[in-house]
C-alpha positions as CSV (number, residue, x, y, z in Angstrom):
1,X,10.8,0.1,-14.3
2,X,10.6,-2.8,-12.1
3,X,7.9,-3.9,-9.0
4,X,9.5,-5.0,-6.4
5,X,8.4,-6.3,-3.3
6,X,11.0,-5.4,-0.7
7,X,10.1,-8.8,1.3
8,X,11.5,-10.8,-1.3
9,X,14.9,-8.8,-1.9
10,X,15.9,-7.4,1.3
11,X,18.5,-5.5,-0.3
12,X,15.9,-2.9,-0.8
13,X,15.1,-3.0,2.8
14,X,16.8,0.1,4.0
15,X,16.3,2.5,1.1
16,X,12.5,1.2,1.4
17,X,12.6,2.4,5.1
18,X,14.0,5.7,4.1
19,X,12.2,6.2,1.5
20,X,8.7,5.9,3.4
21,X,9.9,8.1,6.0
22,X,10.5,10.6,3.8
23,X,7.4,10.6,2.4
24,X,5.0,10.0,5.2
25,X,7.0,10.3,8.6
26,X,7.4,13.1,10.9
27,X,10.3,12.4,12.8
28,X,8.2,11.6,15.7
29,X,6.6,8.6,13.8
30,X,9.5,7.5,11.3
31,X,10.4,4.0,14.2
32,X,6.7,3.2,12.9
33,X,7.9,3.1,9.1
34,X,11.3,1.4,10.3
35,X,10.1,-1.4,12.9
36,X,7.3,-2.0,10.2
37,X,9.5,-3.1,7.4
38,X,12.0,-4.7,9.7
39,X,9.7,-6.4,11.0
40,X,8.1,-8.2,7.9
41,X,11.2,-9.1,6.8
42,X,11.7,-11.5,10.3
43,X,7.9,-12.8,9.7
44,X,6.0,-15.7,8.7
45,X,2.9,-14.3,8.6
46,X,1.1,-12.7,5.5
47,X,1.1,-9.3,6.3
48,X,2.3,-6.7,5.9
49,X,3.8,-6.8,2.7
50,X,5.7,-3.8,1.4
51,X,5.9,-2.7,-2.2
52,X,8.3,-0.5,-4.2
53,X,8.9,1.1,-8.0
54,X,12.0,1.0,-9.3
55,X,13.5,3.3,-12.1
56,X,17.3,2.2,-12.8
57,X,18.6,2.6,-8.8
58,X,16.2,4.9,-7.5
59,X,12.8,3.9,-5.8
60,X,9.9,5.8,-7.0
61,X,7.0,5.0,-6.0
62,X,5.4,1.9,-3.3
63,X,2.8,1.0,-1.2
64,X,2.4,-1.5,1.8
65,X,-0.2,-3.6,2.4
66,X,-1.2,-4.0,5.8
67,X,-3.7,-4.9,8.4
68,X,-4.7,-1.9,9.4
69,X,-4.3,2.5,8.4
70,X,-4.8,3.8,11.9
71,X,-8.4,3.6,11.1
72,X,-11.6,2.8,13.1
73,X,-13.0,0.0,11.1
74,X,-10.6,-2.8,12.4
75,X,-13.0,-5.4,11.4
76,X,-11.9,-5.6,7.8
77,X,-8.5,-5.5,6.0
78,X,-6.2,-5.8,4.5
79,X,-5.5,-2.2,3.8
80,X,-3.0,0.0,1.0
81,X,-1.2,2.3,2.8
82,X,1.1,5.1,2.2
83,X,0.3,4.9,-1.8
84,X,3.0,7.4,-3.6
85,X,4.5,8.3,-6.9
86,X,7.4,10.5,-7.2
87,X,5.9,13.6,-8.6
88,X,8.5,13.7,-12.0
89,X,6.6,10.3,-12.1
90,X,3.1,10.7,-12.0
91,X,0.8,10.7,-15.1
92,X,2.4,7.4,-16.3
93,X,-0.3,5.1,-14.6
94,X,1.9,3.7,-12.0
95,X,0.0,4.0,-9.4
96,X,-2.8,1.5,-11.1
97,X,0.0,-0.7,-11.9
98,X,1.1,-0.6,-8.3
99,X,-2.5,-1.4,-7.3
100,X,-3.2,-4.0,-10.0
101,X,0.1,-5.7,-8.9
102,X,-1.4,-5.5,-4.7
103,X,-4.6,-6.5,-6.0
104,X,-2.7,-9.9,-7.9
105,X,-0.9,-10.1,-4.4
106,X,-3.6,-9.9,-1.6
107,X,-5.6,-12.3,-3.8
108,X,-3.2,-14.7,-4.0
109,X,-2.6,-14.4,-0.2
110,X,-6.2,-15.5,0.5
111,X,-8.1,-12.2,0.5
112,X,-11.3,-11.7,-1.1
113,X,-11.2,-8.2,-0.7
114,X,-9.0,-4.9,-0.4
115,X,-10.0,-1.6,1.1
116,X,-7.7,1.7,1.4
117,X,-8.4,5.2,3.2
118,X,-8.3,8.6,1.4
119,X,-10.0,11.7,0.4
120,X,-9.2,11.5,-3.4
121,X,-12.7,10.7,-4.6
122,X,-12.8,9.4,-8.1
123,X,-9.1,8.1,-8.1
124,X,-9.5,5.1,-6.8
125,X,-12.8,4.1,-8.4
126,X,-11.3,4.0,-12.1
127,X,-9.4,1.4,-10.3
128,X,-12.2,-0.8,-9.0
129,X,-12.8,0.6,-5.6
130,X,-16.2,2.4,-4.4
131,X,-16.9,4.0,-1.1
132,X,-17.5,1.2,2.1
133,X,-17.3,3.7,4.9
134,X,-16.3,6.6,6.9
135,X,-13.8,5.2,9.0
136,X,-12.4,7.7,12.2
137,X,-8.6,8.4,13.1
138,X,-6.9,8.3,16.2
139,X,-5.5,12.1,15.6
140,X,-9.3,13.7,15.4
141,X,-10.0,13.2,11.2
142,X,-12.5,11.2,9.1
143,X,-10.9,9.5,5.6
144,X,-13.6,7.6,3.2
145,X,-13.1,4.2,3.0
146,X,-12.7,2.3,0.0
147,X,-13.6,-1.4,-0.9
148,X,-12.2,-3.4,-3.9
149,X,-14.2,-7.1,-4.3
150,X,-10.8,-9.1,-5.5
151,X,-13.4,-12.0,-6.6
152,X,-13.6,-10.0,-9.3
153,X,-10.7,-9.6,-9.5
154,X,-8.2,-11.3,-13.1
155,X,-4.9,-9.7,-13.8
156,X,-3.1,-9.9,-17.1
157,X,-0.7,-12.2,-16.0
158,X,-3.2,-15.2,-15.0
């Protein structure tokens, strides 16, 4: 299994692209999953960054890591987004290796903290995070928001 982050091979650019569609694009929204990545690779800045799992040839599981998650509370960031594990996949922990290896990332970008939306209370806290906020969606819903202090922050491979 191998973490990739798709900036730093482009080769995995397009099956990134469709792979995120898949999982979170209607086909009204995929150009947002498609000028996203395309448009990270052109970029000097930090963000976003875009992160995938690899098992052999086939991607399965990633994250991005971006300024914003079409949330409310724009005043704070950066943000994991789009978090998914392949179902045949799930149970192995890859999702808190995922995070552990955004966490190593965004810290050594420059930021002192990480936040995320979602509704899956007590997922995310056995990975650091606790509840910051409700934070309001374009589209009419509410998601919790979650806050990870990265000063705290020491991975295994520092």
């Amino acid at each position: 299994m191998n973490l990739i982050s798709v900036k730093n091979h482009p080769q995995w650019l397009e099956p990134a692209i469709l792979f995120f569609q898949h999982h979170w694009a209607s086909e009204v929204s995929k150009p947002v999953y498609d000028d996203c990545l395309r448009s990270m690779m052109r970029s000097t800045s930090p963000l976003p960054q875009w992160y995938i799992l690899v098992d052999g040839h086939n991607i399965v599981g990633g994250a991005g890591l971006v300024t914003n998650d079409f949330v409310s509370r724009m005043d704070v960031w950066p943000y994991v987004v789009a978090l998914i594990i392949e179902e045949e996949y799930r149970g192995k922990h890859l999702s808190k290796t995922l995070i552990e290896y955004i966490k190593e990332d965004a810290k050594n970008l420059g930021f002192d903290k990480l936040y995320l939306c979602s509704d899956h209370v007590g997922f995310y806290e056995k990975m650091g995070f606790e509840f910051f906020a409700t934070g309001y969606h374009p589209w009419g819903e509410t998601s919790s928001i979650f806050v990870c202090d990265l000063s705290f922050f020491s991975s295994d491979k520092q």
